[in-house]
C-alpha positions, 0 to 999 in steps of 0.5 A, a space after each residue: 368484319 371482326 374487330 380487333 380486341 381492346 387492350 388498351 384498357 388492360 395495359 392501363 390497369 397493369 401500370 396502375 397495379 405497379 404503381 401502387 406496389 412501388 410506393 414507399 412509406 417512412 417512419 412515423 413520429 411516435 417510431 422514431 421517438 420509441 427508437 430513440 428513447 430504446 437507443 438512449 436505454 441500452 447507451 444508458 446500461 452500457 455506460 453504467 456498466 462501464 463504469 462500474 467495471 473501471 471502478 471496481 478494475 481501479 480498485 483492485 489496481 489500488 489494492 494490490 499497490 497498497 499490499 505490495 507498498 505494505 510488504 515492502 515496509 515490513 521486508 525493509 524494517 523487519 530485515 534492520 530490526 532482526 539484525 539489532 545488536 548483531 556483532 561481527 566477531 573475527 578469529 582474534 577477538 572473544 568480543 560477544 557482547 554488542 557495544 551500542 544500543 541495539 534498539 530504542 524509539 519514540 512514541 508519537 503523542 496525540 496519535 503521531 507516528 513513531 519512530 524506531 533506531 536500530 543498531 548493529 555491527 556491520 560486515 565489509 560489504 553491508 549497507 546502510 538503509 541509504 546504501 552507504 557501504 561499510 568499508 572496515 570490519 566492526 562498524 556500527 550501522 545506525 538506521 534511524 526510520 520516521 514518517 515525514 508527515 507533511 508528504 506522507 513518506 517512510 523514509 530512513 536517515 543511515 549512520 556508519 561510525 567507528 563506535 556507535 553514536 547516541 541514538 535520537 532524532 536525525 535529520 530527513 533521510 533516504 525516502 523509502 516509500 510514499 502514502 505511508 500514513 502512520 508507523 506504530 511499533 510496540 515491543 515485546 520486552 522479557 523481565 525474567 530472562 527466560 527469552 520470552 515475551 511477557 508483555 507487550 508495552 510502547 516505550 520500555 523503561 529498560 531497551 535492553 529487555 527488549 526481544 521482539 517488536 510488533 510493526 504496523 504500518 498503515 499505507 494509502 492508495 495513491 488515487 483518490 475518490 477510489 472507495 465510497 463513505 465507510 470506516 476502516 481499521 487503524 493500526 490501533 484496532 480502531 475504526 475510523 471513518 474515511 476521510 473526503 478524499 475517499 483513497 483506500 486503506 490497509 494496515 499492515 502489522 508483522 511481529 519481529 525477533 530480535 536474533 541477537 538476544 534470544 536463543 530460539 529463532 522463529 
């Protein structure tokens, strides 16, 4: 009688055999701690990179205020200086020469801003450097231009008067534009008359000889904290050390003709 084969012993061994395939094995302690600190390096340059890109992109943002802030102050100013001493001559008057002080400031002691008043005949339909609107032919437009100090403005007081009123000090104005820290102006005066700039000095002794003006402003970003420890130039060509509040600034300087009293434009 033939016996039949054991296989039994074979079914047993197989199921051994996929038990020992299935097993599953996690992470030691030494992997995890290597992927953790391999997370913790690549969040580490993200966020440095990070940073540096929204540093230098606020930068660049402050940059370009400041150099449009500058532009104004120089189109604003140098627009009232090219028109000192203008007069409005109609068909029935040979009046040529201008009535008022065409030009005159004050130098700021101990570093302090200046200050600038200019004058000229206004046109039906001019305005002011507050926007008055001049309403009758022949009167004179007075723009006084100070820095408020204490809010670091550029702000402009405007005068229209029938004659012209003695130029000086006036009271607080329109505010023209904000983080203006200084306003330096120094003028080109001719002694011979030959409608040339001789020399450039900060308070003429004789307004009359006055032919140009040299304008810098120096503007500040708004933010703070936006550059690191440095020095930068002052109107005055110095280099000055940046203060704690670490805001970005540019100086920004123009040379304008008076058109009224020379007779070659630029």
């Amino acid at each position: 009688m033939i016996s039949a084969p054991k296989l039994h012993c074979i079914c047993l061994k197989n199921e051994s055999k996929d038990s020992k395939s299935n097993a599953q094995y996690g992470f030691t302690l030494v992997e995890l701690m290597i992927s953790m600190t391999l997370g913790l390096v690549l969040l580490l340059v993200i966020g440095t990179v990070f940073v540096s890109s929204r540093q230098t992109f606020s930068e660049q943002e402050d940059n370009a205020r400041i150099q449009e802030s500058g532009r104004f102050a120089l189109e604003i100013l140098g627009r009232s200086i090219k028109q000192a001493g203008h007069v409005e001559v109609p068909f029935n008057d040979f009046k040529i020469a201008f009535e008022g002080t065409a030009i005159t400031g004050t130098n700021g002691a101990a570093g302090e801003p200046d200050t600038l008043t200019v004058q000229f005949e206004g046109a039906v339909g001019d305005r002011d450097c507050e926007g008055a609107l001049v309403d009758v032919a022949g009167k004179i437009i007075q723009n006084y231009f100070n820095l408020d100090v204490a809010n670091i403005e550029l702000q402009c007081k405007g005068d229209i008067s029938a004659a012209p009123v003695a130029p000086g000090a006036a009271p607080k104005g329109q505010v023209l534009l904000e983080n203006v820290e200084d306003l330096q102006i120094r003028y080109g005066v001719d002694t011979n008359g030959d409608h040339s700039v001789d020399q450039y000095i900060v308070l003429p002794a004789d307004w009359g000889q006055v032919i140009t003006a040299r304008v810098c402003v120096q503007i500040r970003s708004d933010k703070a904290n936006i550059v690191s420890a440095g020095n930068y130039l002052n109107c005055d060509g110095t280099s000055v050390a940046i203060p704690a509040d670490r805001r970005l600034r540019r100086t920004f300087s123009a040379t304008f003709n008076l058109r009224n009293r020379i007779n070659s434009l630029p």
